[in-house]
Structure formats: structure tokens, C-alpha cells
N, C-alpha and C positions, 0 to 999 in steps of 0.2 A: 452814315450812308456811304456806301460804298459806289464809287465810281473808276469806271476801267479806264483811266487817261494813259497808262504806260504803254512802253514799248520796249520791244527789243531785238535781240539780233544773237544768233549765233552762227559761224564760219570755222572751218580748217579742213584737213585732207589727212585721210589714212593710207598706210601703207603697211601691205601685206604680203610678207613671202612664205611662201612650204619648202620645203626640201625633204624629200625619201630619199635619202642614199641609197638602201633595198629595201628587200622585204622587212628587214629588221629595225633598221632604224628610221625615224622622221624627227624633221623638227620645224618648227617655225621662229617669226619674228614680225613683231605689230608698232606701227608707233604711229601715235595720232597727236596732231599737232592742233589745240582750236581755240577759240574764242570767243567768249560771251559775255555780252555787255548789257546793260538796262537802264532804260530813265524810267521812274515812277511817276512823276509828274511832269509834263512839258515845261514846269518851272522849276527843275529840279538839275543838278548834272548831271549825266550819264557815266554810271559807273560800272563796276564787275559784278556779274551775274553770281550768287551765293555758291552756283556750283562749278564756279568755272576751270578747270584745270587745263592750263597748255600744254601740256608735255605726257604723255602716255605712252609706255613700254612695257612689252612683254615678248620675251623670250622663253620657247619651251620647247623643251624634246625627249624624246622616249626608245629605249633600245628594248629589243626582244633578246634577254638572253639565250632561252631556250623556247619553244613553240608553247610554254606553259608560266614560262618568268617574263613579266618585264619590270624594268624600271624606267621612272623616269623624272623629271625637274622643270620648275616653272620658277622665274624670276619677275617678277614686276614691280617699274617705279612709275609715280605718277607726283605731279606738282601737287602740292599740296593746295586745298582751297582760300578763299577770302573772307576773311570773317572782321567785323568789325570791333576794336577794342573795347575796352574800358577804360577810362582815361583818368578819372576820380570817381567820386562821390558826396553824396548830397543828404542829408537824412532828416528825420524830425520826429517829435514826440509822441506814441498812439495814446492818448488819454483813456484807451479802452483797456488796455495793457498793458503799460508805465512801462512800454521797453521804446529803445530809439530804432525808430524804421532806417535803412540805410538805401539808397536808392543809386544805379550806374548814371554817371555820363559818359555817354558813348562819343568817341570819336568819328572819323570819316566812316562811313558808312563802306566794308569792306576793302581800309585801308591796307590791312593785311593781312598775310597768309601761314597758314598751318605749315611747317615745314613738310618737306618733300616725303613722299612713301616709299619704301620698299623692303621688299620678303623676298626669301627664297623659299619653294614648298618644295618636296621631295617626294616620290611614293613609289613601292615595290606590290607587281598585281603577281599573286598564281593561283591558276587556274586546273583545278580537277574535275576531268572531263568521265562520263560516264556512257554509259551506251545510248539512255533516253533524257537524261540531264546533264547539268553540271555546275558545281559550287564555285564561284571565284571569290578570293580573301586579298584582302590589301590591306595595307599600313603605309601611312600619309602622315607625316612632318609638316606643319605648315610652320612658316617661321622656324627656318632651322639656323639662324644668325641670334636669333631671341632681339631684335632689330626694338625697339623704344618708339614704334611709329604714332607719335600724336596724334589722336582723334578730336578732338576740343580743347578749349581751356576754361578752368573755374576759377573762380574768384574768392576769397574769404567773404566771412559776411559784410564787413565794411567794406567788399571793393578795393584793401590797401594792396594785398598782395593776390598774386594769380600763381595758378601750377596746372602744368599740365595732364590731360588724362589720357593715360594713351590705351592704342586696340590691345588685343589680345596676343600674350607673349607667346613663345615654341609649345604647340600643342602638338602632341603624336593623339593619333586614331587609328584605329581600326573598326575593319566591316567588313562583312558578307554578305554577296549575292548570290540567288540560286536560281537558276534559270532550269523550267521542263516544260 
């Protein structure tokens, strides 16, 4: 039976600047500062909310080389999330399948956190203009550090040891758009 007894709460303040130097360049700057907490049960303590991240940044800006080239760069760090460990384990025998089941105990519930994120992406746009259309092509670096940023962590099947899994390393891409 499910029953809705929790609560909870989220707070902080963003802060955002632009800057056009001219026609050619812009750039901006974002940083969000927040907080988010939850009890599940009024008899429970209130801890951190699974997605909570304090610290959010992003820096990005874009030059027109020419009225047909640009390029341009995005940085973002963010606090990593809370996730709750594994601390040992527990197991016992399946008599349906003579193997030993292995089972987590988990520690505080969102004691800790993934370490911190950040990438830098890169991308060059041109653009070939026509009388009634026109095709624009780019090529995008994301991860151009090849940065090892944690996404989760796994456990062996006893639970003894854990390793990390991280996102996705320096991917280039390319694409094309055609607008008529």
C-alpha cells in the first residue's frame, strides 16, 4: 500500500549574464546555486533529494569569423549527485539453483556523492547561402578534455568491490541542415 506521508522542499537562485561585444561575438555565464531535501516518512530524517545538485555552471561563447563561419565553446561543471552506498553484503542459498544469492546493505540513504562534472564542447557552423535556400554544416567536439566524468557506480556480484561508470568520452560529430 502505498501512502503519500513525504515531503519536501527545494530552494536557490540563478544568475544570468549575456554579453554581445558586436555583431560578431556573444557570450554568456549561468550559475545556479540550490537545494533539495526530503523526508519520506515523518518518522524518518530528512535527507538529500536523489537529484540534488548545488553548484551549476555554464560558460559559453560564439565568434562570427566571417558572415558564413562561426565558432564557438561551452564549458559546464555541476556538483555531482547523492547516491546512497553499499556498505557490505548479505547472501544465501537458492535451492532452485544451487548458486549463493548475494544481496547490498546499503548505508545512509544518499550519504554520498558522485563526483563533480565537467566538459568542455567546441563546434565550427558554415553556412552556404543560396538564392531560395540554404545548407548549414557543423562539427561539434563534445568532451574535448576526454574528462572521466562519473555517471554511477557498480558493484561486483558479491558487493566486495565497486567501479565506476562513467558518461561518454571526446565524441566529434557532424551534421547538416538545410533550410528552403
Amino acid at each position: 500500500i502505498y501512502l503519500n506521508q513525504g515531503r519536501g522542499f527545494a530552494q536557490g537562485v540563478e544568475l544570468f549574464l549575456k554579453h554581445e561585444a558586436s555583431e560578431r561575438f556573444f557570450g554568456w555565464l549561468s550559475y545556479a546555486y540550490s537545494l533539495s531535501r526530503r523526508q519520506d516518512k515523518p518518522s524518518e530524517p530528512e535527507r538529500l533529494y536523489s537529484y540534488d545538485q548545488t553548484h551549476v555552471v555554464t560558460v559559453c561563447g560564439s565568434y562570427k569569423l566571417t558572415p558564413t563561419w562561426e565558432i564557438g565553446a561551452k564549458w559546464h561543471y555541476s556538483t555531482g549527485t547523492p547516491y546512497t552506498p553499499v556498505i557490505g553484503s548479505a547472501h544465501n542459498y537458492d535451492p532452485k539453483t544451487g548458486h549463493i544469492r548475494y544481496f547490498p546493505i546499503y548505508g545512509e540513504i544518499n550519504s554520498k556523492r558522485i563526483p563533480p562534472f565537467h566538459r568542455l564542447d567546441v563546434s565550427i557552423h558554415k553556412q552556404f547561402i543560396f538564392e531560395r535556400w540554404k545548407i548549414s554544416t557543423y562539427l561539434e567536439i563534445l568532451n574535448v578534455y576526454n574528462r572521466k566524468n562519473v555517471l554511477t557506480t557498480d558493484y561486483s556480484e558479491d558487493y566486495s568491490k565497486d567501479e565506476n561508470i562513467y558518461q561518454l568520452p571526446i565524441i566529434p560529430y557532424f551534421g547538416i541542415k538545410m533550410e528552403f
